[in-house]
Each structure stands twice: as C-alpha cells, then as structure tokens.
N, C-alpha and C positions, 0 to 999 in steps of 0.2 A: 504493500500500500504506500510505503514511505521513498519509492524508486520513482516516484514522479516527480519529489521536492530538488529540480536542478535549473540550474544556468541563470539567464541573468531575469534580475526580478526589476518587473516596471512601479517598482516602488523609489528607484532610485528615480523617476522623471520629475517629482514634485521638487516645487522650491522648497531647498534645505532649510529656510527659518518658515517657522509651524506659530499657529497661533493658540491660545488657549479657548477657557471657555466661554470667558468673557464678555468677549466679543457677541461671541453667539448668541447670548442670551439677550443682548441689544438686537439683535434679528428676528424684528417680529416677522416674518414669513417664513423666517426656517424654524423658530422657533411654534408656529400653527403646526408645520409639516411635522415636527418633530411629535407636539405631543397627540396631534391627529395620529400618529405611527400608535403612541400610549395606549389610545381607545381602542383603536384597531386591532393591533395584537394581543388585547388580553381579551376581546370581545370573541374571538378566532377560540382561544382556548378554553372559554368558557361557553362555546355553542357546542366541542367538543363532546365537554362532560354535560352537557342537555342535552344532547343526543343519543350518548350514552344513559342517562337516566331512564330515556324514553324507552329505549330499547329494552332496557331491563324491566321495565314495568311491563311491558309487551311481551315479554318472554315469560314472564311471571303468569300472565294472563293467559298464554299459548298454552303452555305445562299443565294449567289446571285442567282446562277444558282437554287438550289431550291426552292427559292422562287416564282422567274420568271415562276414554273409549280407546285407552290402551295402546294410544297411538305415539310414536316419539317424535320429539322437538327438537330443535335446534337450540343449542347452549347460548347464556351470555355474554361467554366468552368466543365464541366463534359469530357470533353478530355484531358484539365491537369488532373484531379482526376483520371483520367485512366492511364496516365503516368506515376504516380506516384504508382498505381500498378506495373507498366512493373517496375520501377525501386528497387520496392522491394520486390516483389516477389522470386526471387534469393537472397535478403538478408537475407528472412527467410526459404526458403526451401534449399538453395546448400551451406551456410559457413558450417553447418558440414563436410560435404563430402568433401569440398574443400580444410579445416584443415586435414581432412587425406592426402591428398594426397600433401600439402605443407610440412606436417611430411617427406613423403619418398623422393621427389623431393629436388633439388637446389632451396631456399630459395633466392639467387641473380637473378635467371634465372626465377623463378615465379615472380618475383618484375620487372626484365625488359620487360619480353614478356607480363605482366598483363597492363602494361603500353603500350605497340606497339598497341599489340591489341586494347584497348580504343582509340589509336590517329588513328588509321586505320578503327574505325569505325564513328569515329567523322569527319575524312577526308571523308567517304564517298556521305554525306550529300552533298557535294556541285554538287552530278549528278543529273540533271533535275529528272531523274526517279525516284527516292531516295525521295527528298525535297520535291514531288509533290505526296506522297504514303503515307498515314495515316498508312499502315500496314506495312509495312517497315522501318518506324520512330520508332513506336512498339517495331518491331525487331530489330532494334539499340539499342534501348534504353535497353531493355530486355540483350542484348550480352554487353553493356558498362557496365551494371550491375554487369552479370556474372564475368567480370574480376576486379570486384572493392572487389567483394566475397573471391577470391584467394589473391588479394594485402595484402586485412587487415591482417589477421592471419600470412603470411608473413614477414611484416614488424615490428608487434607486437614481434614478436616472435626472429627478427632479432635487438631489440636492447638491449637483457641480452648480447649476446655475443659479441656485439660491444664496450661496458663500463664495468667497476667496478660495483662489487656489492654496492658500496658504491654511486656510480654515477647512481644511477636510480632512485633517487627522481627528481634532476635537470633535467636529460634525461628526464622522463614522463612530467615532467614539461611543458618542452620546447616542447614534441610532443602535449600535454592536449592544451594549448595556442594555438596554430596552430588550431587545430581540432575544437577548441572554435571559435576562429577567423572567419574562414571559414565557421562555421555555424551558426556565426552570421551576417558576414558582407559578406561571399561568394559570394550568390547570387547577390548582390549587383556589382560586377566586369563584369555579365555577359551583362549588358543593354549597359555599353559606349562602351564594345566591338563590340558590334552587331550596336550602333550609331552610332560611328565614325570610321570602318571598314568596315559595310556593311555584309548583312546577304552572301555575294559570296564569302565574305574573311576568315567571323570571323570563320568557321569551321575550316580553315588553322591555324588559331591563337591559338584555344584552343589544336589544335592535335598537334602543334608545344611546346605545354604546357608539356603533355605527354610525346612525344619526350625527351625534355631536361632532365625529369626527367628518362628516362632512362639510359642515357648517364651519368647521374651524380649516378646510380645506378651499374653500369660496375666496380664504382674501390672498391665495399665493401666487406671486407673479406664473404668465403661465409662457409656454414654449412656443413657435412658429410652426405652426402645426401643416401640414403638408395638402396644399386642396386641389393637386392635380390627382388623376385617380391612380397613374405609376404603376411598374410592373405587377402583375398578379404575383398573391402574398406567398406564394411559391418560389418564384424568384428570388423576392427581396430576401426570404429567410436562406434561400442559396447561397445570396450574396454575403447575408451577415455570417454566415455559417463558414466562408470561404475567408472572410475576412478575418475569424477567430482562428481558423486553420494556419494561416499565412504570416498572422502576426505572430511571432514568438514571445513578445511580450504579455501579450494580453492570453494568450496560451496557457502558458505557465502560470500564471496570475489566477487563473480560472481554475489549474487544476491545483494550487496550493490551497485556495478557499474551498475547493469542494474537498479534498484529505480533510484540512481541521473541521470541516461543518459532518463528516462523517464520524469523526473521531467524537466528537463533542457528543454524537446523536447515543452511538456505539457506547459512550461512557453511562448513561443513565442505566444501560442493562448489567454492563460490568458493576456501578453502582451496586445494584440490587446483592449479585452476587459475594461483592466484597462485605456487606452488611450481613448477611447471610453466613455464609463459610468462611470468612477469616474473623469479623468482628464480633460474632454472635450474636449478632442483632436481631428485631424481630425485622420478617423481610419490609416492612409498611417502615421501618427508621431507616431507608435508604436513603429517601430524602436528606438525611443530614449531611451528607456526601454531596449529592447536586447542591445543595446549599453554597456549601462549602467552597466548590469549586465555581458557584454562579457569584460568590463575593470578591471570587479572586478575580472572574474576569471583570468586574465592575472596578475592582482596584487595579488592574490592569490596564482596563482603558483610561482610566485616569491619570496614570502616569502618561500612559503612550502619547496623551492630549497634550500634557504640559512639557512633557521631558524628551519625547521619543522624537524629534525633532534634533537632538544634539547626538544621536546615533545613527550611522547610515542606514538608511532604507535597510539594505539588503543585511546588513549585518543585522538589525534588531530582527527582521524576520526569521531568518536562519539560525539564531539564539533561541526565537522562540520554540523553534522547531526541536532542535535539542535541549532545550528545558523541557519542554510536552517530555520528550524521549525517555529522559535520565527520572521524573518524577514518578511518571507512569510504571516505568522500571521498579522504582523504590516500592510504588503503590502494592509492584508482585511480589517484593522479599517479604513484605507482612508476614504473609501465609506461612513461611518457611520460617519464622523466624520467632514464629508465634508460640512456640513448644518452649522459647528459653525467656522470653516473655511473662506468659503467664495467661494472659488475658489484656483487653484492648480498653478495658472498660476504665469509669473514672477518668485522672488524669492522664492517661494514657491515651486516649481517645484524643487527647490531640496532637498526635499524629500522624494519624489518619487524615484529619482535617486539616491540617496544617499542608500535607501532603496536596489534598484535591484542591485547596486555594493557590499553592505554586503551580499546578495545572493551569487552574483556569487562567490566571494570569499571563503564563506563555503564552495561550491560546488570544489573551487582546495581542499578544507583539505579534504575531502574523498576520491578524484578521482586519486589524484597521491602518496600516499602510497598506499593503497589496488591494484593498478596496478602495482605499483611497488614489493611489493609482492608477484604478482601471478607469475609478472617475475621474480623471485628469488626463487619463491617457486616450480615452473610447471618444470617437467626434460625436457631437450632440446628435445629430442626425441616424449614428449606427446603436447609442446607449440601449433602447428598448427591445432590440436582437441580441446585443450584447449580455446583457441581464436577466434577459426572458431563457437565452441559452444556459446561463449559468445555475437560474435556479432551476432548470432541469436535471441539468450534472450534477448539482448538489439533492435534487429530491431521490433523484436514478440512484446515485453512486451510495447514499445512505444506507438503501434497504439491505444491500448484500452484507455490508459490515454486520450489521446487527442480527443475520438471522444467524452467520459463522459467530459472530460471539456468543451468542447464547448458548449454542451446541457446543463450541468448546468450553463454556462453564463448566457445563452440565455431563461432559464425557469425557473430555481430559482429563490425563493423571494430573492434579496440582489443581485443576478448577480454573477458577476465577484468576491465580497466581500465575500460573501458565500463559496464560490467556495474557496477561498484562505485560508477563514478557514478550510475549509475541506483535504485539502493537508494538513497546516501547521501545526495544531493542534496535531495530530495522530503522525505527525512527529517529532515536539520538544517534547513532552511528553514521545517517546521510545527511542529518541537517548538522552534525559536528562536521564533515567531510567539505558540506559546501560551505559553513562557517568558517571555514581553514581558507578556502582560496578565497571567497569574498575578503577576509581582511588581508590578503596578499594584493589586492587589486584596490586602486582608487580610481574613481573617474565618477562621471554622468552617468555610463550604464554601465557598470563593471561589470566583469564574469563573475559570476557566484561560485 
C-alpha cells in the first residue's frame, strides 16, 4: 500500500510563507463555506444513524410477523451492510461525472441545491409510506448520496478562490479538522438526536441541518460558470482523467491522499481490534482510540497552519509518512509486549493514547499541504474533474483496506499486532527512504 508514496510532491509549488488563522477568520465567505462544510458533514452522519435506526425498527417488525409463519428474515446487520452500499455506490461510480459537470455549472448553486436536495430527502422520511418501505429508504439513501457526490468537488474546488494562495494550509487545515471531527465523532450526534427528539422529529432536525447550510452558502463569491454547452460529459471526464494521468504532480498528490484517507478509514477497525485483544476493552471503548487519534489530527492541523510553512513541503509530508509508519509500528509491539506489562488499564492506558494522537497528527502533515497543493496547482476550470476523480480513488481505494484488515484481525497469528505491523512497517521504511532524498535535494520541485 505504502509503494505509491514517491517522487516529487506538488506541495512544494505553494508560496513558502503560509498564513495563519487569522486571517481566515476575517473571511466572511470562507468563513460561510467553512462552517456551511460544519452542518453539512455532521448532518451526513447523523442521516446515517437515522437510517440505521429505521432499518432496525423495520427489521424488528419483519422478525415478528415472520416468524409468527416460520418464515426467515434478513439480519440488522446485513441491512446496515447494504446501506452502506446504497450510500457508496455513487461515491465510487458518479464523482467523476459529477466533477465534470461542477466544472461547467455554478459552483455556489451546486453547493446550495446539493444541500436542499439532501434536506428534502431526509424531510421525507417522516411519511408513514417512506419510514415503513425498506426500498425506499434504499432510495433515499442512494439520492442523499448522489448529492453529497456533487457537494465534494464543489466545495473543494471552491476554497483556492475564496483565500490567498498563501492561506490554504490554514484553510485545508481548518476544513481537514472538521472532516476528521465528523468522522470520528459524527456519528456519535446522531443517537441523542433521534433520543431526545424522537424518530417523528429528528428527520426535521437533520434537514433543518442542510437547510442552514444552504443559506449560509447564498453569500459566497461564486465561479465563471461555463454557458457554452462543450464536449459531451464523456469527453470532458477523458480529458480530466488524461490530465490526472499526465501530470505527475497532481498524480502523486492524488495517490498520497487517497493511502492516508485509506489508512485513516482502515484505523477505526484496527481500532476496535486493539481495544478488544490487546487493551481489554469492552469492544463499544474503541472509541477512545478514534478519539485519541481525531485530537491529534486537530493538533496537527494546527500546527501544520501556523508552523508547517517553515518546513519544506515535501519534507513535512514525507515525515509525516514515516511518523504514520514508526507509531503504527509501536501501536503492534503493545500486543507483544503486553505479557511483561501486565495490563493497559489505568495509567497505563496512556499509551495507547498517547500513541493514536502521534498518529493522527502525522496524518494532518500529509493531508493539508498535498491538498493544499493540488488547490494551487489544478487550473480552476479542471478543479471539479480533478476532485470528483479523487474522491473516487479515495471512496474505491478504502473498501479493500478495511475488508483485509479485519480478516487479518480476526485470523492472523498476532491479531490486530500483526496487522499493525503490516501497514506500519512498509510505511515508515518508504516515507523514511523518500524523507532521505527529499532533504538531499533543495529547489521548487525537488525529487523526493
């Protein structure tokens, strides 16, 4: 996995002095866009666990009735596992297409109707016919999808022109932390909702979520939106697709972010695992592990905003890489190391933690120059092909990691341990290897 992190990275194209946050937060339009992003992706993860609730009520309700005629049903668990198709299946087959056509379209008008849409299909849930329809649910969830497909590349692509070239470590920053945020602790917002709202309301609450972020998306400058009607959207995605190919920069760039967004995905499961079989946890305290390592990349991007600016591009990336490597590594001696130990519990427990906060951390020093980069580097006209493709390779490239982690948990000699060395190893030993010639080389685009 970690034999794609080489050559030169387009994080060295930005201007070398970086700005903080400061600024930013005097940017009322990046500053709409930013926490329009807020609503948005915690609204995403809490339609998740509504969906799931629903489903489980419905399966609740299937059971009874067929069992009383002896008939079998389909588990809760394999009806989320299908939902979870409906909801990414448009992640990996429609952001290309979607990128084209965020290319030619209004870039504020795809951000606000990507948004109506979601809150109008999330309002719809509260009709008896809806709530009480497995294939209907399906198809919500499939169509919430689709317009989460169009947001990304959007929004990505709408925050070079909202800041300074000099302002988009801090900007990435600040969207990276959200993004982390929400897919660590997301899901988590959706249960009190649905608690102490009631499954008749909270549909109102999450498309009220949507909502607002429209409305805070109304005042952001918007882009030259394209009114000739231009190649059929087959083409242009050829083209953009050609132009990902050919550029080595933006290449490479693409397949660094998709490695860490797989790694980062693959870590919730290993999570579990490490709570489970080395910590002794109960498996529900894995959470304190994603915690842990969603703090560090918040204190990561923190740094990388104000400080990561006096490190070369390519040299912070490539550290970061072999930090990931060497922490992750550490993450697998636990296991082994656990017999002279004792136990993990108590004071001891942070180590473990201590451990997945140096994770996450490494994980901001890749993630917000090389994005910052590709915004700096991609012309405004190719951004929405550019981004549409990538959060394909990052939706695509995910799944494999994590169904191999979990079976090597769960059948490896060593478990979870094993498993950690196998990520970490491969990883600190290519990002140490291109960390070594990167700082053998200085220039605009060095070799890494």
């Amino acid at each position: 996995m970690s034999s794609q992190i080489s050559d030169v990275s387009p994080a060295d194209e930005i201007a070398p002095r970086q700005a903080g946050f400061g600024t930013l937060f005097k940017n009322r339009q990046f500053m709409a866009l930013w926490i329009a992003q807020v609503f948005s992706q915690f609204a995403d993860r809490a339609v998740f666990v509504l969906f799931v609730a629903i489903l489980t009520a419905q399966q609740a309700e299937l059971a009874k009735t067929h069992t009383a005629h002896g008939i079998s049903t389909i588990g809760a668990a394999e009806l989320t596992s299908w939902l979870y198709v409906a909801f990414t299946i448009p992640a990996v087959v429609l952001s290309p297409v979607a990128g084209v056509y965020v290319d030619r379209w209004s870039h504020r008008s795809v951000l606000v109707l990507s948004n109506l849409v979601r809150a109008a299909c999330v309002a719809l849930i509260v009709l008896p016919q809806v709530s009480s329809s497995l294939k209907l649910d399906f198809a919500l969830a499939f169509l919430i999808s689709v317009g989460c497909q169009f947001f990304g590349p959007a929004e990505t692509a709408s925050i070079p022109r909202l800041v300074k070239k000099e302002e988009l470590y801090a900007a990435n920053s600040l969207f990276f932390t959200t993004m982390m945020i929400a897919l660590g602790f997301g899901f988590a917002i959706g249960e009190p909702i649905i608690t102490h709202i009631g499954m008749k309301y909270s549909p109102w609450v999450i498309a009220g979520f949507f909502v607002i972020a429209s409305v805070l998306l109304l005042s952001i400058e918007d882009n030259k939106s394209k009114n000739e009607a231009g190649d059929p959207w087959w083409e242009e995605l050829r083209f953009g697709l050609a132009y990902i190919s050919n550029n080595a920069l933006v290449f490479r760039a693409i397949m660094k972010i998709t490695i860490l967004f797989s790694t980062i995905i693959t870590l919730n499961i290993i999570a579990v695992g490490l709570a489970q079989q080395v910590l002794k946890l109960e498996v529900t305290q894995f959470g304190w592990i994603v915690a842990a390592a969603g703090a560090g990349m918040g204190l990561g991007n923190f740094w990388v905003a104000h400080y990561g600016h006096e490190v070369r591009p390519n040299v912070l990336v490539y550290s970061g890489f072999t930090g990931l490597g060497l922490f992750l590594t550490m993450m697998g001696c636990l296991g082994f190391i656990t017999p002279l130990v004792g136990s993990w519990h108590g004071a001891m427990m942070a180590v473990p933690l201590v451990l997945a906060v140096l994770v996450g951390s490494c994980c901001a020093c890749v993630a917000v120059p090389t994005q910052a980069a590709l915004q700096a580097v991609v012309p405004e006209e190719l951004r929405g092909k550019v981004f549409g493709a990538q959060n394909t390779a990052m939706s695509a490239a995910s799944t494999i990691p994590v169904v191999l982690a979990g079976a090597f948990i769960d059948n490896l000699p060593g478990g979870v341990s094993t498993t950690l060395f196998l990520i970490g190893l491969p990883t600190v030993l290519t990002g140490f290897y291109h960390l070594v010639r990167s700082l053998r080389h200085k220039g605009p685009a060095e070799a890494a």
